[in-house]
C-alpha positions in Angstrom: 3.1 -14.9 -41.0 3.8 -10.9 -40.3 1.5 -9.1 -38.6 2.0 -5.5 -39.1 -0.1 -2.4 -37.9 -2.5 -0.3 -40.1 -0.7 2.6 -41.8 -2.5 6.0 -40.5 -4.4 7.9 -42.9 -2.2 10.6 -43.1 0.7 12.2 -40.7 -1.8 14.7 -39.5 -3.9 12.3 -38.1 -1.6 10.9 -35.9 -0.7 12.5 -32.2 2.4 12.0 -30.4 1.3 10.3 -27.1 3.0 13.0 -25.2 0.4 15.5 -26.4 -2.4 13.6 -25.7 -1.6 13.0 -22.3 -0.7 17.0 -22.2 -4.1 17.6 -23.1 -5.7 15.3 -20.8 -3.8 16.7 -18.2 -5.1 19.9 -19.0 -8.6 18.6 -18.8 -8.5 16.5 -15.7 -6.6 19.9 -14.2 -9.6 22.5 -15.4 -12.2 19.8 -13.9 -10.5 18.9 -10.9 -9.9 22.6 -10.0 -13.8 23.2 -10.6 -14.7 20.5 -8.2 -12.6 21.4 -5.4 -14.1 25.0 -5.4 -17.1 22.7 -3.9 -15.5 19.9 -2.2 -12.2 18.7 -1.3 -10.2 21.4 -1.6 -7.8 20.9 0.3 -6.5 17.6 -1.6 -7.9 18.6 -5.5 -6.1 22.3 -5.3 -2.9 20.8 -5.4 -3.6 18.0 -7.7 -5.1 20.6 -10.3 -1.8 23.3 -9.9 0.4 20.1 -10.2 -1.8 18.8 -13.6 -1.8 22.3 -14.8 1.9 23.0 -14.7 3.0 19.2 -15.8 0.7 20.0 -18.9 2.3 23.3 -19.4 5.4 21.7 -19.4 5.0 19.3 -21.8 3.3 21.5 -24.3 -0.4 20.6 -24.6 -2.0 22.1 -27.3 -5.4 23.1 -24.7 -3.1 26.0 -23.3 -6.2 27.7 -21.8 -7.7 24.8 -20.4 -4.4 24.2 -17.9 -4.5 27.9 -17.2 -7.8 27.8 -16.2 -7.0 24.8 -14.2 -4.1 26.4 -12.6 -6.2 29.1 -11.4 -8.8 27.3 -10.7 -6.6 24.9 -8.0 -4.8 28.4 -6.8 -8.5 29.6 -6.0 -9.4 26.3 -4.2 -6.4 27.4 -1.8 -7.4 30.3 -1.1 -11.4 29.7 -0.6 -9.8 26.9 1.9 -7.6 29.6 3.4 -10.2 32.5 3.7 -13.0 29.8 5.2 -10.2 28.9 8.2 -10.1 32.4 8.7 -13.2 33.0 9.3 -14.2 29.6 11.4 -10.8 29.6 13.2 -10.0 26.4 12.4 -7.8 24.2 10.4 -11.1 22.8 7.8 -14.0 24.2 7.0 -18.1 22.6 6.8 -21.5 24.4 5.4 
């Protein structure tokens, strides 16, 4: 007995997995980078530039969406480095 996969639809249809996981990147970078304007900064800044630019690397087709993200996790830097400034401190609270 052969067990074989369904054929896709057409060649259209079908992603290469290295895409996806661009554009996921891209998302999880935009979102991440929105959050840490909030919260958490100081740890989800770096994780959205690092999304951002592994997505741009591999091509993702949701270009905007890792630039956005990029920017995003460069601002969550610097709201982190303007709020030291002005508490004097090394984190910052409400």
């Amino acid at each position: 007995m052969q067990l074989t996969a369904p054929a896709p639809s057409s060649a259209a249809d079908v992603k290469p997995t290295g895409r996806r996981d661009a554009d996921g990147m891209a998302v999880a970078s935009f979102i991440l980078g929105l959050v840490g304007l909030l919260v958490l900064n100081v740890f989800l800044g770096p994780i959205a530039i690092a999304l951002a630019v592994a997505a741009l690397w591999r091509g993702t087709a949701r270009r905007g969406r890792a630039l956005l993200g990029l920017g995003l996790g460069i601002a969550d830097l610097l709201v982190l480095v303007a709020f030291m400034q002005i508490d004097s401190t090394l984190s910052w609270s409400f």
